[in-house]
N, C-alpha and C positions, 0 to 999 in steps of 0.2 A: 403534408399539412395535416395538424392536429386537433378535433376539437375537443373538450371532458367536459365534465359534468363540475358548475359549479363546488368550487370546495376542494377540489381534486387536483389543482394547479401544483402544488407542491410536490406531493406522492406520485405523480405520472411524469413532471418532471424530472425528479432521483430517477424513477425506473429509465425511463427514457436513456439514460447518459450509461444506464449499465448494459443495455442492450447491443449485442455485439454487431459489426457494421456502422452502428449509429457514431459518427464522429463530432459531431454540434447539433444541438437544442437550442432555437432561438425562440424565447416567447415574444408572441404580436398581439401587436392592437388591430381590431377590424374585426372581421367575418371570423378568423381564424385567432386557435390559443397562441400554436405551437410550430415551426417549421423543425422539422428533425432534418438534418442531415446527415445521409447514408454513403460512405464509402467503403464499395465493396467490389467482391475481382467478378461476382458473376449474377446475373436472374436468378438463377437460385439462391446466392448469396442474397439479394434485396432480398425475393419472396420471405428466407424466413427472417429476415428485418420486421419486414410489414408487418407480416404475422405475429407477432411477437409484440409488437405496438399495440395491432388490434384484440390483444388478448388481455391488455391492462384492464384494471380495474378502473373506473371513471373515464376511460375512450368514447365516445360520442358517437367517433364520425375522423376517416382518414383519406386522402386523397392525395397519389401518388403522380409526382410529375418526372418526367426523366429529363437531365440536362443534356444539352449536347455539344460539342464541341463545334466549333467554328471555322474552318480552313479557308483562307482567301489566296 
């Protein structure tokens, strides 16, 4: 989850979709801009996801949730 800086919704969004890993950009309503979605094969594959998010220009604020799969 992504937040920017006023103004910046546009420009962090493009970047956002060219970062590798990143598979979907959803912008939200609420607390939060942006959810990125990251598919990728490893932790170090996210790390330098994230990283690379938190280095845009106009990033805020990023918080990282990891999904999990379900088996019943």
């Amino acid at each position: 989850m992504i937040n920017v800086e006023p103004g910046t919704e546009k420009a962090v969004h493009d970047c956002l979709e060219k970062i590798k890993g990143i598979s979907e950009v959803v912008p939200v309503y609420g607390e939060r801009d942006f959810i990125a979605i990251a598919n990728v094969e490893s932790i170090s594959d996210l790390n330098r996801a994230v990283l690379s998010i938190r280095e845009l220009n106009g990033v805020t604020y990023t918080q990282t949730i990891l999904g999990m799969e379900l088996k019943f």
